[in-house]
N, CA, C and O atoms as a GROMACS GRO file, in nm:
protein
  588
    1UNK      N    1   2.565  15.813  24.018
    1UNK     CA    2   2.542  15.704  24.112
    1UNK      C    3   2.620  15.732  24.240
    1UNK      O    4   2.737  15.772  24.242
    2UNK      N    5   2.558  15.711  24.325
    2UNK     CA    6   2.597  15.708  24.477
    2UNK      C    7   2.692  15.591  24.505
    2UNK      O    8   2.690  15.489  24.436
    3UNK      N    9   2.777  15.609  24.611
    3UNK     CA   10   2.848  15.470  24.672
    3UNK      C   11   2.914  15.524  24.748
    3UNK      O   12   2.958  15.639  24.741
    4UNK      N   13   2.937  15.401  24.879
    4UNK     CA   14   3.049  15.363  24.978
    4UNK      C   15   3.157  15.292  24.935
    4UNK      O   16   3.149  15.216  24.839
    5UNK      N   17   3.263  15.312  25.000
    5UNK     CA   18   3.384  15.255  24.989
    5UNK      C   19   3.422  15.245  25.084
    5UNK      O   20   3.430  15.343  25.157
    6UNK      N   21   3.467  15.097  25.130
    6UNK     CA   22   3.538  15.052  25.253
    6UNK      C   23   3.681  15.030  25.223
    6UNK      O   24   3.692  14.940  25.140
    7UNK      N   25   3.765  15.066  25.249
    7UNK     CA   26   3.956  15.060  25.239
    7UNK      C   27   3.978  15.008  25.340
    7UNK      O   28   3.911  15.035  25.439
    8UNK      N   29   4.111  14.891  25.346
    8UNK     CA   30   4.184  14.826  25.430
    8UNK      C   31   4.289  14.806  25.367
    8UNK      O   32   4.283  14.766  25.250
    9UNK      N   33   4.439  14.833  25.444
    9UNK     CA   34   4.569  14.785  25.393
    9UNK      C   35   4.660  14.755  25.541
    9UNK      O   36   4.658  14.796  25.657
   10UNK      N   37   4.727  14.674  25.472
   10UNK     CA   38   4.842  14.668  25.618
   10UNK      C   39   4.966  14.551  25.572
   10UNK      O   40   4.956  14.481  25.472
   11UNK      N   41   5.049  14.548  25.641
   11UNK     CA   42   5.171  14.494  25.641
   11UNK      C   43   5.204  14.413  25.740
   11UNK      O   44   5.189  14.458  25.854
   12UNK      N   45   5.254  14.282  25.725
   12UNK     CA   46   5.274  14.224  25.824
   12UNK      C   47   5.423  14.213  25.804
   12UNK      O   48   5.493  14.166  25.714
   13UNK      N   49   5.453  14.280  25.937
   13UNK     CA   50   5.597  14.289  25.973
   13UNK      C   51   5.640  14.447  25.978
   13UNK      O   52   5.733  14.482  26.052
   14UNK      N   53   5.580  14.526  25.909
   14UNK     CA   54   5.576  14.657  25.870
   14UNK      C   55   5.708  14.721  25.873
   14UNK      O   56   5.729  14.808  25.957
   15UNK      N   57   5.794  14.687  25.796
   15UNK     CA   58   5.753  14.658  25.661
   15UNK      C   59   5.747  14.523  25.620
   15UNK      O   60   5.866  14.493  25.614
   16UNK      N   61   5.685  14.425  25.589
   16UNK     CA   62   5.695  14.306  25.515
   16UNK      C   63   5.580  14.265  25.383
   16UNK      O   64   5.575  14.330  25.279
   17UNK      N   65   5.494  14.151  25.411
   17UNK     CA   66   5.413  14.079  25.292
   17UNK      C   67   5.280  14.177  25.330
   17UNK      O   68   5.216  14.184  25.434
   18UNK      N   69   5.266  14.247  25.209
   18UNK     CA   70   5.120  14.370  25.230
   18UNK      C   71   5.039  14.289  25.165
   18UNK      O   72   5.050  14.184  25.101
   19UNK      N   73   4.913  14.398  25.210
   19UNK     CA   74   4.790  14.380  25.127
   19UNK      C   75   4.675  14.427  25.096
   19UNK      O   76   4.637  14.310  25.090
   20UNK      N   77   4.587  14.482  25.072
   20UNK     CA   78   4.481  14.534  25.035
   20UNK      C   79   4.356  14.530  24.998
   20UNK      O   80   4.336  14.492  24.882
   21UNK      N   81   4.222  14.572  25.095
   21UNK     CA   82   4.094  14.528  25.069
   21UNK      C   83   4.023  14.613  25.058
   21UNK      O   84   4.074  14.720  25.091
   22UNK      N   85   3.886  14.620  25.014
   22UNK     CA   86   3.877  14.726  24.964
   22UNK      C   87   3.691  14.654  24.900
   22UNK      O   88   3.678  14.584  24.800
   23UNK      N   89   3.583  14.694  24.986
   23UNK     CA   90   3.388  14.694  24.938
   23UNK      C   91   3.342  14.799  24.903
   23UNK      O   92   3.334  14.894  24.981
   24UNK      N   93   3.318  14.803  24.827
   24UNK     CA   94   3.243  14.887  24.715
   24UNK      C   95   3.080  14.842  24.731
   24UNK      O   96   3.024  14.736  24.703
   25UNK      N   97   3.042  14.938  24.774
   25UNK     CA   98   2.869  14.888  24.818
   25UNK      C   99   2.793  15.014  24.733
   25UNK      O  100   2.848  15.123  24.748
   26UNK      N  101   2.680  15.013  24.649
   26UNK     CA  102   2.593  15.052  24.589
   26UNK      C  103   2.453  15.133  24.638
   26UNK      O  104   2.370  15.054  24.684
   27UNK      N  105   2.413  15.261  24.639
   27UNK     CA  106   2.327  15.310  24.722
   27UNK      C  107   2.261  15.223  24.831
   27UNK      O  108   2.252  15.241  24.953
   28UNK      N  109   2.219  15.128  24.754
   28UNK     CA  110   2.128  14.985  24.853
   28UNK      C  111   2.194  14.955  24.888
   28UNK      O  112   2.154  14.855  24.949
   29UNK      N  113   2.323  14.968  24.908
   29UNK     CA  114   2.387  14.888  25.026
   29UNK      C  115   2.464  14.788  24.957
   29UNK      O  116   2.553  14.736  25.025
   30UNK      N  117   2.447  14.738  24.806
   30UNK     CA  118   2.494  14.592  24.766
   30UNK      C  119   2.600  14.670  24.739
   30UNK      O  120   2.623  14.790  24.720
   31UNK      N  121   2.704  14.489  24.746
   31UNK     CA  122   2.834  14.515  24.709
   31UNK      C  123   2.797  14.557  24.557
   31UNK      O  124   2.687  14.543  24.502
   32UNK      N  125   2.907  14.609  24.506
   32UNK     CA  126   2.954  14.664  24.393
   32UNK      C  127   3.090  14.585  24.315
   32UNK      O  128   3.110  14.541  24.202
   33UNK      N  129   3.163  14.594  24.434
   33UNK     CA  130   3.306  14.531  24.385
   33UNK      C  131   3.392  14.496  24.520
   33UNK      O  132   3.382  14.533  24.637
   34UNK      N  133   3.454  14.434  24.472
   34UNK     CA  134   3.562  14.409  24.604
   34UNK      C  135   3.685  14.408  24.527
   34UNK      O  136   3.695  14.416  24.405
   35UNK      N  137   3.793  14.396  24.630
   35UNK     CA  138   3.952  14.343  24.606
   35UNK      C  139   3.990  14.279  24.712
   35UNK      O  140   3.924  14.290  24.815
   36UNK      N  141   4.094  14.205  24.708
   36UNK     CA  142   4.159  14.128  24.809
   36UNK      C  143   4.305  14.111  24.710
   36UNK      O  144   4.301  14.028  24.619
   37UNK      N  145   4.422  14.187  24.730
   37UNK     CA  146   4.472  14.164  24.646
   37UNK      C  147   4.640  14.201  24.744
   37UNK      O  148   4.642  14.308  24.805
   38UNK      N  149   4.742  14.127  24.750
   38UNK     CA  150   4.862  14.162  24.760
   38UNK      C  151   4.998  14.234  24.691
   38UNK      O  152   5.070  14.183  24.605
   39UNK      N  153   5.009  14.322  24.732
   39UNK     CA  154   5.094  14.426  24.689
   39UNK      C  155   5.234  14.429  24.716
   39UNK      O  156   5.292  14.537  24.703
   40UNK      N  157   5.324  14.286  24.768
   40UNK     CA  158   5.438  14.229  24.776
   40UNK      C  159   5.472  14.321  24.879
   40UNK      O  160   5.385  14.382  24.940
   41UNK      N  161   5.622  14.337  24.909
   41UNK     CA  162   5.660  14.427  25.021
   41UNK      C  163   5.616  14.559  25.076
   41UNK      O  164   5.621  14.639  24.982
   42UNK      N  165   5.570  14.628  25.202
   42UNK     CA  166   5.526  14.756  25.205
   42UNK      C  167   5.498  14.755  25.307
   42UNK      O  168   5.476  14.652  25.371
   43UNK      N  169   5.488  14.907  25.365
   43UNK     CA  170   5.494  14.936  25.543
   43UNK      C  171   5.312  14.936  25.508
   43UNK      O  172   5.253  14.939  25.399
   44UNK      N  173   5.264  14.931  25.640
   44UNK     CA  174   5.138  14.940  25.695
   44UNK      C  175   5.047  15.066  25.594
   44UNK      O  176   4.940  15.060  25.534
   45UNK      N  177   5.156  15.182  25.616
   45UNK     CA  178   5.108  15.301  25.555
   45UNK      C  179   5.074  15.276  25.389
   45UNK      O  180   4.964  15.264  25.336
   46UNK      N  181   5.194  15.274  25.335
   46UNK     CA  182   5.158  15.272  25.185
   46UNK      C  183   5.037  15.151  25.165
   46UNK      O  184   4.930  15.172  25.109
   47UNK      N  185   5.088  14.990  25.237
   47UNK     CA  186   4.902  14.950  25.154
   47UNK      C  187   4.776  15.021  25.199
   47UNK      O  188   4.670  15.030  25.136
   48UNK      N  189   4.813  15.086  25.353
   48UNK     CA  190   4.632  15.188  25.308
   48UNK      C  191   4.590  15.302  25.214
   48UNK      O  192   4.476  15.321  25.171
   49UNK      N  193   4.701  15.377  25.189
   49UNK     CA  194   4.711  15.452  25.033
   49UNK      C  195   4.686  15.352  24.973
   49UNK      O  196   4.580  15.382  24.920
   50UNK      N  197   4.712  15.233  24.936
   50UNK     CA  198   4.712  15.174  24.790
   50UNK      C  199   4.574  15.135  24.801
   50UNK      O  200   4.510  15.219  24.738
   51UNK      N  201   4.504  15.056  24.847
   51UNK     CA  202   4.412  15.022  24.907
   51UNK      C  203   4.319  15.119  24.871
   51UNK      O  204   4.212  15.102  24.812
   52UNK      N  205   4.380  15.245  24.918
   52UNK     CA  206   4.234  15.345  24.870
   52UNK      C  207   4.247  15.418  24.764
   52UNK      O  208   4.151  15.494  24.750
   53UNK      N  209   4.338  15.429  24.671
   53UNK     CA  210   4.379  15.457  24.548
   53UNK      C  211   4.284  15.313  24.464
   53UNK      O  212   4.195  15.328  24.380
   54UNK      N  213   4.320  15.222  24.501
   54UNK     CA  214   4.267  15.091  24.426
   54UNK      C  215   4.065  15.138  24.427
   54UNK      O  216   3.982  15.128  24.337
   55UNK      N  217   4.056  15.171  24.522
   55UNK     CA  218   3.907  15.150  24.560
   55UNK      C  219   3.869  15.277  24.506
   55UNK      O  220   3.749  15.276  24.478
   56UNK      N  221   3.932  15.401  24.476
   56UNK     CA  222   3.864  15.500  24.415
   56UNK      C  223   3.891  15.452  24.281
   56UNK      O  224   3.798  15.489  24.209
   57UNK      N  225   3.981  15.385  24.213
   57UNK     CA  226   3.983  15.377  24.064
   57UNK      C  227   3.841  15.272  24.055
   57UNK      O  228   3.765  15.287  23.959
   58UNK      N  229   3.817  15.180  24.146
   58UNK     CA  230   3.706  15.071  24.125
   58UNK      C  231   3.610  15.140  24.066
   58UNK      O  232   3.559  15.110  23.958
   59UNK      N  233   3.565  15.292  24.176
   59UNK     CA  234   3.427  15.332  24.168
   59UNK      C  235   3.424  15.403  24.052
   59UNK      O  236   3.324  15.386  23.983
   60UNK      N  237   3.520  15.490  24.006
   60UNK     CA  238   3.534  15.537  23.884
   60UNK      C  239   3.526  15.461  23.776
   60UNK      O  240   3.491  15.518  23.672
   61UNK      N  241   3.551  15.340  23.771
   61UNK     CA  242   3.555  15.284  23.651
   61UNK      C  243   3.380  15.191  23.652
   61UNK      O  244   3.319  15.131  23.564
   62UNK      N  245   3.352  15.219  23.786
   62UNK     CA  246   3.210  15.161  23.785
   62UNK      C  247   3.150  15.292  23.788
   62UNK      O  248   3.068  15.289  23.880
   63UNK      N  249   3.150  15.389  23.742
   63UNK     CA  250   3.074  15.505  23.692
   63UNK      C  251   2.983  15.562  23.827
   63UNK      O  252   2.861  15.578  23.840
   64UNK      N  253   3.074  15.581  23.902
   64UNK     CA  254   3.027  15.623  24.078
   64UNK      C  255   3.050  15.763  24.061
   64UNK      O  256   3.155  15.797  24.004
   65UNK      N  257   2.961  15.862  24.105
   65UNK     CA  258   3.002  16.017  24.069
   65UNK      C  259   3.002  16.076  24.219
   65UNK      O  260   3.048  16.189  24.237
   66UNK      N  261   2.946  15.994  24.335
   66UNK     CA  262   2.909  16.090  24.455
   66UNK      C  263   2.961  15.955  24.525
   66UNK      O  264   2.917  15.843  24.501
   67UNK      N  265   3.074  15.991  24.627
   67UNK     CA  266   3.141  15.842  24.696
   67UNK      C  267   3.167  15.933  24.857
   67UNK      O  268   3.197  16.050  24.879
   68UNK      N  269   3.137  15.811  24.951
   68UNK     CA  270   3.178  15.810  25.089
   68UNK      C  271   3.276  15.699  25.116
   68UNK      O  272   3.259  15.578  25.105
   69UNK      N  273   3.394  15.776  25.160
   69UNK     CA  274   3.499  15.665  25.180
   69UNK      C  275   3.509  15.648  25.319
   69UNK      O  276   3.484  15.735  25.402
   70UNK      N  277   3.549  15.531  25.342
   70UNK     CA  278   3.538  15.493  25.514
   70UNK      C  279   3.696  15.452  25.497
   70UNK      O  280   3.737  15.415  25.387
   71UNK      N  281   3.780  15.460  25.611
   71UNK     CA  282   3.877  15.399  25.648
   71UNK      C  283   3.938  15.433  25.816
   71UNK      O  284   3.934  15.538  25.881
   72UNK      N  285   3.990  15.303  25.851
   72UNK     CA  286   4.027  15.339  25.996
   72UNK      C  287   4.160  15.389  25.971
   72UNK      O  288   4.204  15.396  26.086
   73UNK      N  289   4.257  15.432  25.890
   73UNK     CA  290   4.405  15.515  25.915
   73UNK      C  291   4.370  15.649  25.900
   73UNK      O  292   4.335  15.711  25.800
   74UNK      N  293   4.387  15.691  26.035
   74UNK     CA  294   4.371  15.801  26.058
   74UNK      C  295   4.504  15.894  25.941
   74UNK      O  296   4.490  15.998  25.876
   75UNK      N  297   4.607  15.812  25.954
   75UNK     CA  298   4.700  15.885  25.923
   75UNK      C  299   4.664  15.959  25.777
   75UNK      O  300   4.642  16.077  25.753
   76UNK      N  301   4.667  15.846  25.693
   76UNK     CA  302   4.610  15.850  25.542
   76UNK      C  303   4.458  15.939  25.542
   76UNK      O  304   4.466  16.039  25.470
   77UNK      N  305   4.358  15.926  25.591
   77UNK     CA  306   4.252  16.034  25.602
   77UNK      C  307   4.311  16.197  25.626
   77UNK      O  308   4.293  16.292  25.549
   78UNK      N  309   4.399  16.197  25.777
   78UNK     CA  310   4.400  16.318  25.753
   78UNK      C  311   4.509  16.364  25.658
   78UNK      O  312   4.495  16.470  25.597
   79UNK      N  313   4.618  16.288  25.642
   79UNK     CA  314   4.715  16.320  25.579
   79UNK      C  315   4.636  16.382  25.346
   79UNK      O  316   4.689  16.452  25.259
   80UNK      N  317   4.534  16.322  25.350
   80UNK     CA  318   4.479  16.324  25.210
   80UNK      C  319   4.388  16.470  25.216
   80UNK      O  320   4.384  16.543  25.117
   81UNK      N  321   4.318  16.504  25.343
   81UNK     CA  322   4.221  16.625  25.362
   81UNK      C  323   4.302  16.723  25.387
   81UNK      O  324   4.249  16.832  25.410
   82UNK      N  325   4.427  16.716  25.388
   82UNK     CA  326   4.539  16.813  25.407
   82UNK      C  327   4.559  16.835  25.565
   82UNK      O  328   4.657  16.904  25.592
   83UNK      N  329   4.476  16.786  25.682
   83UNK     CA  330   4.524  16.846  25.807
   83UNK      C  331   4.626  16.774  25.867
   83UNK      O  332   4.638  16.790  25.989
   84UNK      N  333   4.703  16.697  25.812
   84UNK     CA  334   4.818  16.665  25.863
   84UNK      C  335   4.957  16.679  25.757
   84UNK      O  336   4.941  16.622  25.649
   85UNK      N  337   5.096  16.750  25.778
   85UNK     CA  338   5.177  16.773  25.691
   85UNK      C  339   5.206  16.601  25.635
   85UNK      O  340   5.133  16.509  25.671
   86UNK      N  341   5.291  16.588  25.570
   86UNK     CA  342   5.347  16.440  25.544
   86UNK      C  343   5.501  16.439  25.538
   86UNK      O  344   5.589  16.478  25.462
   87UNK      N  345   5.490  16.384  25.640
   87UNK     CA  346   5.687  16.357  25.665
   87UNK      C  347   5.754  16.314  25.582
   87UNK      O  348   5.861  16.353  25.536
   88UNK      N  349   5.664  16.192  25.550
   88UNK     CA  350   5.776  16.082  25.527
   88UNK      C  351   5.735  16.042  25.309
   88UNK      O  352   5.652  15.969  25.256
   89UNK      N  353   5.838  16.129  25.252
   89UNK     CA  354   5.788  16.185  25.129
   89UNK      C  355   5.803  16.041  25.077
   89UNK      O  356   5.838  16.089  24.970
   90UNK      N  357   5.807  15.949  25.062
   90UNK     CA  358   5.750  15.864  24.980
   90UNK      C  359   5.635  15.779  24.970
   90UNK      O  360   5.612  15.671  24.916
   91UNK      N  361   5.547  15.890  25.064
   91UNK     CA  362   5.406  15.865  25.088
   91UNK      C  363   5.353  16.005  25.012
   91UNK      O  364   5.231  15.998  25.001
   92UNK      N  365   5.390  16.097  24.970
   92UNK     CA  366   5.347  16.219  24.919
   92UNK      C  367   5.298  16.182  24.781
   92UNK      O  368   5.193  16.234  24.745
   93UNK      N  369   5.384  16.067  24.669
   93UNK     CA  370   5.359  16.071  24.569
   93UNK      C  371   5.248  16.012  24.574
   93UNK      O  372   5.177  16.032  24.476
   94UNK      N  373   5.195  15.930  24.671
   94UNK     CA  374   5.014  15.818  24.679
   94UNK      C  375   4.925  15.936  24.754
   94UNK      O  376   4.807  15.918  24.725
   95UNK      N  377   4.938  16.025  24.821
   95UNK     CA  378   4.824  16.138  24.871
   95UNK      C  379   4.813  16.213  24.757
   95UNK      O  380   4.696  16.242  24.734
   96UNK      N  381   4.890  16.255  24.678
   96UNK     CA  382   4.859  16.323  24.555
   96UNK      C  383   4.754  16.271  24.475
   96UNK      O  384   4.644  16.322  24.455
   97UNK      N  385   4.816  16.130  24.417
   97UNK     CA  386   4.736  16.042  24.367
   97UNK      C  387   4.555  16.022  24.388
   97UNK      O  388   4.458  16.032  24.313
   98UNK      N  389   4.578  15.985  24.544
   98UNK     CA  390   4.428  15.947  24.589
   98UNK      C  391   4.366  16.121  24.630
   98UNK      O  392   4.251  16.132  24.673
   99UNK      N  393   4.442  16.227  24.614
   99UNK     CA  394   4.357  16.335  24.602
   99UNK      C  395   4.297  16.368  24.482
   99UNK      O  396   4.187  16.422  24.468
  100UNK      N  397   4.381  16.331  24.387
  100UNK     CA  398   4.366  16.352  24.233
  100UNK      C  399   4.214  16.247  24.203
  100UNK      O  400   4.126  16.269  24.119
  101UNK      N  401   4.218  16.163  24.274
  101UNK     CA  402   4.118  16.055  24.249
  101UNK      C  403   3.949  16.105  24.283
  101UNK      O  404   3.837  16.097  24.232
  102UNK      N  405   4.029  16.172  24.430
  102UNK     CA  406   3.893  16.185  24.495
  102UNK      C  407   3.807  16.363  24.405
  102UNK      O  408   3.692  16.405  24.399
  103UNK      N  409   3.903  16.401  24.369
  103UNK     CA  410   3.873  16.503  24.287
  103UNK      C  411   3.828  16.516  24.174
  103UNK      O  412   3.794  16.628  24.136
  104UNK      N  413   3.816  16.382  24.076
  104UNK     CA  414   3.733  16.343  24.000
  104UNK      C  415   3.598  16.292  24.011
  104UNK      O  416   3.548  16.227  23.920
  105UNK      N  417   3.526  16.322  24.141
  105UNK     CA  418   3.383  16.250  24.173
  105UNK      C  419   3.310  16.438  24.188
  105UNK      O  420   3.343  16.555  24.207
  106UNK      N  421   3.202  16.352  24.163
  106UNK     CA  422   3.093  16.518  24.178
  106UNK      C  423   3.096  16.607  24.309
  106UNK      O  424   3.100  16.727  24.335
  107UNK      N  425   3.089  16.432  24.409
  107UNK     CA  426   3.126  16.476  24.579
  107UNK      C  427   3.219  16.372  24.618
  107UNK      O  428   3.225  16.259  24.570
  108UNK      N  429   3.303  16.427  24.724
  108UNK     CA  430   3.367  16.279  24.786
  108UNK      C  431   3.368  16.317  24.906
  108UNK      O  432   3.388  16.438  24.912
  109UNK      N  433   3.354  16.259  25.024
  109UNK     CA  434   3.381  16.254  25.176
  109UNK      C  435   3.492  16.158  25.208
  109UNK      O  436   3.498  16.053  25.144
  110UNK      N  437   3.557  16.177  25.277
  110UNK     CA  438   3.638  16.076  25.359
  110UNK      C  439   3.641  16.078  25.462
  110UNK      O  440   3.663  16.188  25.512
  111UNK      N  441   3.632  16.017  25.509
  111UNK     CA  442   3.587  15.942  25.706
  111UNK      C  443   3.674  15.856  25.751
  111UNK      O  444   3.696  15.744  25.706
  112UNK      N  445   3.734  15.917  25.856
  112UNK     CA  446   3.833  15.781  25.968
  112UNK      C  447   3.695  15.721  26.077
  112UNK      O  448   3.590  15.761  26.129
  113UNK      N  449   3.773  15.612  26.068
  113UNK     CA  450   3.628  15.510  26.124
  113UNK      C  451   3.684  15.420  26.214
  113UNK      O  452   3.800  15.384  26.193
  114UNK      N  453   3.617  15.370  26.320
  114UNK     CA  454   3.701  15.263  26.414
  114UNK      C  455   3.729  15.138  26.320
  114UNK      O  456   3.665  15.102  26.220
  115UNK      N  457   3.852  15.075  26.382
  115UNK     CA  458   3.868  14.974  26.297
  115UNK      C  459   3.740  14.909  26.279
  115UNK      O  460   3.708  14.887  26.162
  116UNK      N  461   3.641  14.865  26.395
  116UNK     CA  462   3.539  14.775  26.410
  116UNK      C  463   3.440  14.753  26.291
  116UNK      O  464   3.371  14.660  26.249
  117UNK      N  465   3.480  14.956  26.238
  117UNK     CA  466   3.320  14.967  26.152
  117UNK      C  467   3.386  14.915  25.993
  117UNK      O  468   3.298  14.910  25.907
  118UNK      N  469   3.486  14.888  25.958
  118UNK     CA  470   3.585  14.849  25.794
  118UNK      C  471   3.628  14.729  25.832
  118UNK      O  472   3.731  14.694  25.776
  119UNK      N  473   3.568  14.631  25.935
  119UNK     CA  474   3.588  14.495  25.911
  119UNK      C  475   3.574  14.421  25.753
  119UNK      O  476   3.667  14.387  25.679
  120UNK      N  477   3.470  14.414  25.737
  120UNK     CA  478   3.497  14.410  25.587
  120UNK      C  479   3.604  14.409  25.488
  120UNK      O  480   3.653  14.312  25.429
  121UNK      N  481   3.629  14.520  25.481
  121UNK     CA  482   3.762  14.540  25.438
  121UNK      C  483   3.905  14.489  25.465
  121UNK      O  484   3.983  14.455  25.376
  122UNK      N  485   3.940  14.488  25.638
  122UNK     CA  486   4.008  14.434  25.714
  122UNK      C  487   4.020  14.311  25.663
  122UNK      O  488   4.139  14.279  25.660
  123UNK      N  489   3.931  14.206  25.611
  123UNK     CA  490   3.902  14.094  25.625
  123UNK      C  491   3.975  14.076  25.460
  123UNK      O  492   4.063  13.992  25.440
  124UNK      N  493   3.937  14.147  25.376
  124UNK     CA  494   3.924  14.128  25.274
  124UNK      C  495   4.144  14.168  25.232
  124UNK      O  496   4.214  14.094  25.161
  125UNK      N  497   4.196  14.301  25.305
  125UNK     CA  498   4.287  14.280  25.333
  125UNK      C  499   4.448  14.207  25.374
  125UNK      O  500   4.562  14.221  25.332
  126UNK      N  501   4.371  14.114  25.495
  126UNK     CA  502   4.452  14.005  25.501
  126UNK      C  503   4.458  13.880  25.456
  126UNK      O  504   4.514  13.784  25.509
  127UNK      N  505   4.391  13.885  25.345
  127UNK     CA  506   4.354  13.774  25.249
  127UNK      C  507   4.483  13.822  25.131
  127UNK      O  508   4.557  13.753  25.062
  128UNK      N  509   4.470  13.984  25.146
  128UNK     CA  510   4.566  13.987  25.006
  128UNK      C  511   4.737  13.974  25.096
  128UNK      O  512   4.842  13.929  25.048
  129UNK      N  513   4.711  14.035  25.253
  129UNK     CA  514   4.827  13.999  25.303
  129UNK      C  515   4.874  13.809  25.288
  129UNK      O  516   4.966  13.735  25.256
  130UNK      N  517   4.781  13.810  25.321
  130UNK     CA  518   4.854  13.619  25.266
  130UNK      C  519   4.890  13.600  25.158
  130UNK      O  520   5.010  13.575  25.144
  131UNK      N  521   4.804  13.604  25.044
  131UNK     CA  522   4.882  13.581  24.927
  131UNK      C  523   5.014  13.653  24.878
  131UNK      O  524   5.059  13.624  24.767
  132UNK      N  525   5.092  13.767  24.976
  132UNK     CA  526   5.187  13.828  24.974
  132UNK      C  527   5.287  13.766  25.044
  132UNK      O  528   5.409  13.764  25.026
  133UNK      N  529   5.232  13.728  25.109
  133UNK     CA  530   5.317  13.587  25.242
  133UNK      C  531   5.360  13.491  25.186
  133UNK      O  532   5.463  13.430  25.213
  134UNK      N  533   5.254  13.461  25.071
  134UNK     CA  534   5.288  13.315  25.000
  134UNK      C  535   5.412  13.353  24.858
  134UNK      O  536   5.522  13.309  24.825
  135UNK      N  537   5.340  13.432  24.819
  135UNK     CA  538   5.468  13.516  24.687
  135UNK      C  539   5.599  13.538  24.708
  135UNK      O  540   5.694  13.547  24.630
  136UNK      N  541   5.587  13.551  24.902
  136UNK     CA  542   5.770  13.658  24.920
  136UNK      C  543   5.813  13.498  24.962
  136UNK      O  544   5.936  13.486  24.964
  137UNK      N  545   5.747  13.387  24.993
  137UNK     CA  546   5.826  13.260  25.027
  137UNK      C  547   5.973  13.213  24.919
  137UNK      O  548   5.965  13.178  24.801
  138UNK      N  549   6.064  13.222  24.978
  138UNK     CA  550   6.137  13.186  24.854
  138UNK      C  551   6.170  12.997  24.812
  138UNK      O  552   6.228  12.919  24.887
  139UNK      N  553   6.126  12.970  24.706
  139UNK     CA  554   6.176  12.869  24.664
  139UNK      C  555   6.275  12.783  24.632
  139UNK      O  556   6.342  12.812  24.534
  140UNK      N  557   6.303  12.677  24.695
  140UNK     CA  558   6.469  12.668  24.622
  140UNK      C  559   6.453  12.586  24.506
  140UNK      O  560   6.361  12.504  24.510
  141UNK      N  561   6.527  12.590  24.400
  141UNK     CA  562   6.566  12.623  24.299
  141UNK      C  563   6.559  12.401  24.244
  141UNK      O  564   6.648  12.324  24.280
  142UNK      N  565   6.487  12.374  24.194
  142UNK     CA  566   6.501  12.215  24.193
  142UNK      C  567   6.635  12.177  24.090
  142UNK      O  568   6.667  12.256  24.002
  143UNK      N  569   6.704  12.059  24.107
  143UNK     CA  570   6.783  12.073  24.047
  143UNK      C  571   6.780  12.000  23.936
  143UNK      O  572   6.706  11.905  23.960
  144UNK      N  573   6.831  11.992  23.798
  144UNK     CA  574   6.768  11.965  23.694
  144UNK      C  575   6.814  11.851  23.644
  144UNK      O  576   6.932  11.826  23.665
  145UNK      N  577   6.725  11.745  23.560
  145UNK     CA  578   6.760  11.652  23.544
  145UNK      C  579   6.872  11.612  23.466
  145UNK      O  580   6.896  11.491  23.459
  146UNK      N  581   6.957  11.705  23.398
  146UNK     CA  582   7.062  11.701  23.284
  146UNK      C  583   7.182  11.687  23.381
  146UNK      O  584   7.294  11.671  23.331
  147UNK      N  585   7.167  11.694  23.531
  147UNK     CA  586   7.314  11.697  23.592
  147UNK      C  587   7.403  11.606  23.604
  147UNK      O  588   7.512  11.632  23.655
   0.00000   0.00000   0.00000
């Protein structure tokens, strides 16, 4: 089976409350799967690795053998096709990962894309950035009725 994959991650505050989105669309075009999901603290970079680590395990586990991945971080695209070194090594252990991923499909492409064209995703993203916003809120502590 054929499929697209749309990836979105980002951080608000970078580093602060992340998050991750991520359409899974089906030869025809239909969605397949989505995520919208927050990933608690993290720079900009790591939720778009995660984000697209998340979205290649989707298609794999939805039995996708030939995938086109779209994403606007340039960094993470080229940094995964190998034409960019990676500095900053605690991003090395998630390019491994999402190479390892993409290396389990029959074909895989990956494409940097204007933000405009992974709205979708974007969208679906800062949905998980909020619920990361709402998780890192800290609570104070009520005080208990035995006092």
């Amino acid at each position: 089976m054929r499929a697209s994959l749309h990836a979105d991650g980002g951080a608000r505050g970078n580093p602060g409350p992340a998050g991750i989105g991520v359409v899974l669309r089906d030869e025809n075009g239909d969605i397949a799967g989505e995520i919208a999901r927050g990933i608690g603290h993290a720079t900009n970079n790591v939720a778009e690795y995660k984000a697209l680590i998340a979205g290649l395990e989707l298609a794999l586990d939805g039995g996708v053998s030939h995938i086109d991945v779209f994403m606007d971080s340039r960094l993470v695209v080229h940094q995964v096709k190998g034409l960019w070194k990676i500095k900053n090594e605690s991003l090395r252990p998630l390019a491994v990962r999402a190479r390892a991923l993409l290396d389990r499909f029959d074909s895989a492409a990956l494409t940097q894309v204007d933000r405009s064209q992974n709205s979708d995703a974007d969208k679906l993203a800062n949905q998980g950035m909020d619920s990361a916003a709402i998780s890192d809120v800290s609570v104070p502590q009520q005080s208990s009725l035995m006092e």
